[in-house]
N, C-alpha and C positions, 0 to 999 in steps of 0.2 A: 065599768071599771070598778074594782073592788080590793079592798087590800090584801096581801098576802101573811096571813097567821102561820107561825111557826113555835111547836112547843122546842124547849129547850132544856138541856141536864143541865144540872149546877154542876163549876167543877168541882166543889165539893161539898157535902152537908154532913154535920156532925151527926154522929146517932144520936137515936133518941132524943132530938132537940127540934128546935124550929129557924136553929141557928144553919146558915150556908152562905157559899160564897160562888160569885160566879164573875172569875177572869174576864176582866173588859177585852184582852184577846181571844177567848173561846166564844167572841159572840160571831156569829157567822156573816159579816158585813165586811167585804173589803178594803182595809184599811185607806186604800188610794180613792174610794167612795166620799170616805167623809170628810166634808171640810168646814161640820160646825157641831160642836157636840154642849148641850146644855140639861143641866137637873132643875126640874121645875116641881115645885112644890101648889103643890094645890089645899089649902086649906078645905076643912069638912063642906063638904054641900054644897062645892063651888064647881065652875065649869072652865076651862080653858079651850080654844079654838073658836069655834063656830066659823070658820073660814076654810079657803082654799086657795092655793100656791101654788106655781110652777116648781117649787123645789121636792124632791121625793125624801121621806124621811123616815126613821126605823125609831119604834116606839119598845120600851120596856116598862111593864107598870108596877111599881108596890105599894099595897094596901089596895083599897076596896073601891077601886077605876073602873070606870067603862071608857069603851071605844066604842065610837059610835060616827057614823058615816050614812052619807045617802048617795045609792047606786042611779044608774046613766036614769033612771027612771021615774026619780026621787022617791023612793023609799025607804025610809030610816032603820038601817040593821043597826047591832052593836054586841061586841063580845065583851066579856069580861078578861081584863087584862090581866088577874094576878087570882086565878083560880084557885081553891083547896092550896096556896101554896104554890104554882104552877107559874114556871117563869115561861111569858110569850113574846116573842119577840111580831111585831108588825110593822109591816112595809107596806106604807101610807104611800102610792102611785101620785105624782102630779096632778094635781086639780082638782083633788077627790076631796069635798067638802067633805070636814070632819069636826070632832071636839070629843076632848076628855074628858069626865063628870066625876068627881068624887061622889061617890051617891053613901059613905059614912057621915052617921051625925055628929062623929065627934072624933074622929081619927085623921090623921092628914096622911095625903098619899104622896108619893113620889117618882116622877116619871124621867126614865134618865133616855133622851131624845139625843139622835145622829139625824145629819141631813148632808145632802151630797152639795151645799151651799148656804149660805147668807141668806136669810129670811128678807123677800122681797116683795113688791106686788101681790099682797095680800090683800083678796076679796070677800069683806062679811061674807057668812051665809049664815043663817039661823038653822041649826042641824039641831040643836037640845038648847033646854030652855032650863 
């Protein structure tokens, strides 16, 4: 099991700027999906998750995130969430141990999280340290 990366267009970015914006309707999750949407802030050099849920959930990163996961195998992959600029959308599957990492030493990043429920039955797992 592995999660599904999806790049995505802003609906719009100004020129010549590093300014954009992208419509919480143009993200491609159906709205009757979600039924918990939360902004978590991850301070520099810190980690969020290290666990795994029955709940499936859709990740969006800004600043300088990893996503990181270990497949049926345990092997630790991980993408960067907010590449050159690069809005990605990821669908984190049921059970799939994971965790966020701000890997800046001095920037805080922002991860705006949908989930098709109520965060439940949460099981540690040591995925990033």
């Amino acid at each position: 099991m592995n999660p599904t990366i999806k790049h995505l267009d802003y609906t719009y970015k100004k020129p010549d700027t590093d300014i954009w914006v992208l419509n919480t309707s143009d993200i491609p999750v159906s709205n009757e999906s979600i039924h918990d949407i939360q902004l978590v802030h991850l301070a520099p050099e810190s980690v969020g998750g290290n666990h795994k849920h029955p709940r499936t959930e859709w990740f969006i990163g800004i600043g300088d995130l990893l996503f990181i996961w270990l497949d049926d195998e345990g092997n630790t992959h991980q993408e960067h969430m907010h590449p050159d600029g690069q809005i990605i959308l990821i669908t984190v599957p049921p059970y799939l141990p994971h965790a966020v990492a701000n890997v800046s030493p001095d920037k805080v990043g922002i991860l705006y999280e949908m989930a098709d429920g109520k965060m439940k039955d949460v099981e540690a797992v040591k995925v990033y340290e």
